[in-house]
C-alpha positions in Angstrom: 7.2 127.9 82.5 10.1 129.0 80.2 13.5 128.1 81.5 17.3 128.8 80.1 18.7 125.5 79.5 23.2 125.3 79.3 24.5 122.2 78.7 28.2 122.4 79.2 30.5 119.8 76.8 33.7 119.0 75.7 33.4 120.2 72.1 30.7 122.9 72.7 28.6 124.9 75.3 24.9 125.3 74.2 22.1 126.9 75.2 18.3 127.5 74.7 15.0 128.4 76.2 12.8 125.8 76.9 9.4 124.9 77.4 9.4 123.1 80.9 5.8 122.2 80.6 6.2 120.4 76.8 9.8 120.1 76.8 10.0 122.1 73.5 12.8 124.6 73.0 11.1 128.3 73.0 14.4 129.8 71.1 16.9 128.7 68.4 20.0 126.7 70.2 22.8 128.7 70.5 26.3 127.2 70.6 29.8 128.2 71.5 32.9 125.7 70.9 34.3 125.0 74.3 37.9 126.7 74.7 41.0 124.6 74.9 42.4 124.1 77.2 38.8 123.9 78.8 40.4 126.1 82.0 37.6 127.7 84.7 38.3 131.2 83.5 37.8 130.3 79.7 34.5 128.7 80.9 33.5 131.7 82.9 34.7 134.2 79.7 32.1 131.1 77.2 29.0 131.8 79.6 29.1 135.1 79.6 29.0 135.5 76.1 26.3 133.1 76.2 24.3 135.5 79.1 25.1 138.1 76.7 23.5 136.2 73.6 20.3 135.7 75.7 19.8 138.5 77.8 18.1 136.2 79.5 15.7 137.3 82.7 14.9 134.1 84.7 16.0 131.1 86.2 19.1 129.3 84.9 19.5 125.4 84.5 23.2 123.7 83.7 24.4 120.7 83.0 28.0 119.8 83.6 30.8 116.9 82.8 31.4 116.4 86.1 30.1 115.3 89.7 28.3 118.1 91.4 27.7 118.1 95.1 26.6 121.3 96.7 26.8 123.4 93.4 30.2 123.0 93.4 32.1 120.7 90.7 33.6 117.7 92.8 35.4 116.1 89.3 35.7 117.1 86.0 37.6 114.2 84.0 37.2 114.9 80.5 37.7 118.9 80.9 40.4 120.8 83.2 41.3 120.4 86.6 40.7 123.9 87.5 37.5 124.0 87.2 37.7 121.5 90.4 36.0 122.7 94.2 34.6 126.0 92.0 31.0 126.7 93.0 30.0 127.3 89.3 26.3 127.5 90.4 27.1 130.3 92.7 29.2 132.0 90.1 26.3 131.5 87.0 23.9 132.8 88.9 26.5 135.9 88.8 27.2 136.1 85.4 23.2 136.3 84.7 22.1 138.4 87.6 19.7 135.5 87.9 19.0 132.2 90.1 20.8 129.3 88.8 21.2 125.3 89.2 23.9 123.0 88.5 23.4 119.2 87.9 25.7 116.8 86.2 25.2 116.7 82.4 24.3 113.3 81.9 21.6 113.4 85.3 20.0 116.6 83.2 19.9 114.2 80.2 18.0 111.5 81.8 16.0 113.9 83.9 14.7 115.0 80.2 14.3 111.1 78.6 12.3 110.2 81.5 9.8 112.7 81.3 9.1 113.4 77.5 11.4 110.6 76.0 11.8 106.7 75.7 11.5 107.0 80.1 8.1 108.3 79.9 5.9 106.5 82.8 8.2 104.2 83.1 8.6 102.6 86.6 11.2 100.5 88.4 14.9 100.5 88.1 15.6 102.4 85.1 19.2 103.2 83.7 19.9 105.8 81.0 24.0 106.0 79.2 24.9 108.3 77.3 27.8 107.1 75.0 30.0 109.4 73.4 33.5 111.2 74.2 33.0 109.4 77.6 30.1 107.4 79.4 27.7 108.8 81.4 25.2 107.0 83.4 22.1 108.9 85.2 19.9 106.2 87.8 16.3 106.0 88.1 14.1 104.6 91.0 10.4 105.1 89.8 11.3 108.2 88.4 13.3 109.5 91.2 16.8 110.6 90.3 19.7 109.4 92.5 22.4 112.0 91.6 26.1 111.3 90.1 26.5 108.0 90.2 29.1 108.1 87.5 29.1 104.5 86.1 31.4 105.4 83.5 34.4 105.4 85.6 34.3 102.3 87.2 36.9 100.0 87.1 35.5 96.8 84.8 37.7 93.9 83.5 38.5 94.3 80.0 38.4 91.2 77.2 42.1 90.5 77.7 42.0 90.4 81.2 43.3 93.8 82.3 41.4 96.4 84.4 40.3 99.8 83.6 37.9 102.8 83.7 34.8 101.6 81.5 34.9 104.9 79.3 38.5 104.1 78.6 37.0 101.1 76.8 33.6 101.0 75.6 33.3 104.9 75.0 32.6 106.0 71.7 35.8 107.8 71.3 37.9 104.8 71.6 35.8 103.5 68.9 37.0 106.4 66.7 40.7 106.2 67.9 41.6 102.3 67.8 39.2 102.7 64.6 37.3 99.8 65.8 34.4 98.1 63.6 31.2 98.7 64.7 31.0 94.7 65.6 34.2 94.6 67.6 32.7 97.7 69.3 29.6 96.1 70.1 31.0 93.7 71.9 33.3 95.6 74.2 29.6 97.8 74.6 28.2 94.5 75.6 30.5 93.8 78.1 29.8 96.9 80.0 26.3 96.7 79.8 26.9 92.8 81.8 28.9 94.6 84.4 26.7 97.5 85.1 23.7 95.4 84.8 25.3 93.4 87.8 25.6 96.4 89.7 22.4 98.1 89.3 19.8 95.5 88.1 17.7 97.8 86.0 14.4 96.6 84.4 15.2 98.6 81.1 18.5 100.5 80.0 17.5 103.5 77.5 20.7 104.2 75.2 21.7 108.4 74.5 24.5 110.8 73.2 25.7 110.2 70.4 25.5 106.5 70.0 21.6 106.9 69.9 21.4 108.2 66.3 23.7 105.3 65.4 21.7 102.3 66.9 21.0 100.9 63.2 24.7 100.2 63.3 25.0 98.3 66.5 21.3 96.5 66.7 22.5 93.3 64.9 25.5 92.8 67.6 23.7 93.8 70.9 23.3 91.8 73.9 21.7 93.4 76.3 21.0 91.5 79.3 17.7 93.5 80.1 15.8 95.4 77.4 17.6 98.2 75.8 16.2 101.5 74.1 17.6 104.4 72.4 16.6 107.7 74.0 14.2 109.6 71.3 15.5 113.1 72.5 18.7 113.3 71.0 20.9 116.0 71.8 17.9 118.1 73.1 18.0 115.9 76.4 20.9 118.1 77.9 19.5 121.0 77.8 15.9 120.1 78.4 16.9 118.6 81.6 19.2 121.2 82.6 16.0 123.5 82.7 13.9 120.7 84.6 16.3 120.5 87.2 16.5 124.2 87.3 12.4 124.7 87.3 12.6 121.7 90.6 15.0 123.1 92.1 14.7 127.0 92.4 
């Protein structure tokens, strides 16, 4: 079945049509940078020109930065607070004239690595990150999903004894901003992989976003306290899962 994937990001929205069956995009990706400020009706103004762009006749998947609960966005840290309580779901499936889903963006991502990507027939407790401008965390139970869980944001302790939100710390982007070296990065990456792995006890933790096409950078500093992978996928997972979720759930 041929879905239209949206994945919905802080730098840009992109979309393509994909292949639920192989997980192979069907169409070129088509991107749009996200407006700032990142404000709902900006958002709305992005998807329709992407609806426009596809003329697309079909079922709709998106992924969004952001817990989702009822197809209505619950949080939305890392974009603008008015897109909080919309029912963008409810209002995508307007701008196509078609039926849509909404899942949060890192949930689609994993959704997508565990079915054609390093998660494939893999059972047990499985975690998949993706590290980037923030951290998100998507949680498996033999393959099941269990939906926002949002690891990024909890509080950890930090290396000189302060308390914080873990994205504020071990996030990619605070990599680039304090311009840390990829070993002193490492080791605040290490320190949230301890903490979440004594929340959730995974088996295997599978590594995505950006920092996946960077592990030759990080490999010789890791210490992961369970084995660690780097998703395969790349920054197809978003939209690949998006359209999953979409085909499941329509």
């Amino acid at each position: 079945m041929e879905l239209l994937g949206i994945d919905i990001g802080g730098s840009g929205i992109k979309a393509s049509v994909v292949d639920t069956a192989t997980g192979e995009w069907v169409s070129e990706r088509h991107r749009i940078e996200t407006p700032q400020p990142a404000k709902y009706e900006a958002i709305m103004e992005t998807l329709s020109q992407i609806a426009d762009h596809f003329q697309w006749k079909g079922p709709v998947g998106c992924g969004f930065p952001g817990v989702i609960q009822g197809q209505q966005i619950q949080t939305a840290a890392n974009l603008h607070k008015s897109l909080i309580g919309k029912e963008l779901g409810k209002d995508l499936a307007d701008i196509f004239g078609q039926p849509a889903y909404l899942i949060n963006d890192a949930d689609a991502a994993g959704v997508a690595e565990m079915r054609f990507g390093a998660g494939q027939d893999k059972t047990g407790v499985m975690l998949f990150l993706t590290i980037g401008t923030g951290i998100g965390s998507a949680l498996f139970t033999d393959g099941k999903l269990v939906e926002n869980t949002e690891f990024g944001h909890m509080i950890m302790e930090y290396h000189d004894g302060k308390f914080g939100k873990a994205e504020h710390y071990a996030a990619d982007s605070v990599r680039k901003k304090k311009d840390l070296s990829w070993s002193d990065w490492t080791g605040r990456f290490n320190q949230f992989l301890e903490a979440i792995h004594f929340i959730t006890r995974p088996s295997e933790i599978i590594v995505g976003g950006g920092l996946a096409k960077r592990g030759d950078k990080i490999e010789d500093y890791l210490k992961s306290p369970c084995p660690l992978h780097f998703a395969t996928l790349k920054n197809r997972a978003g939209i690949t899962g998006a359209a999953l979720m979409a085909e499941k759930n329509l």
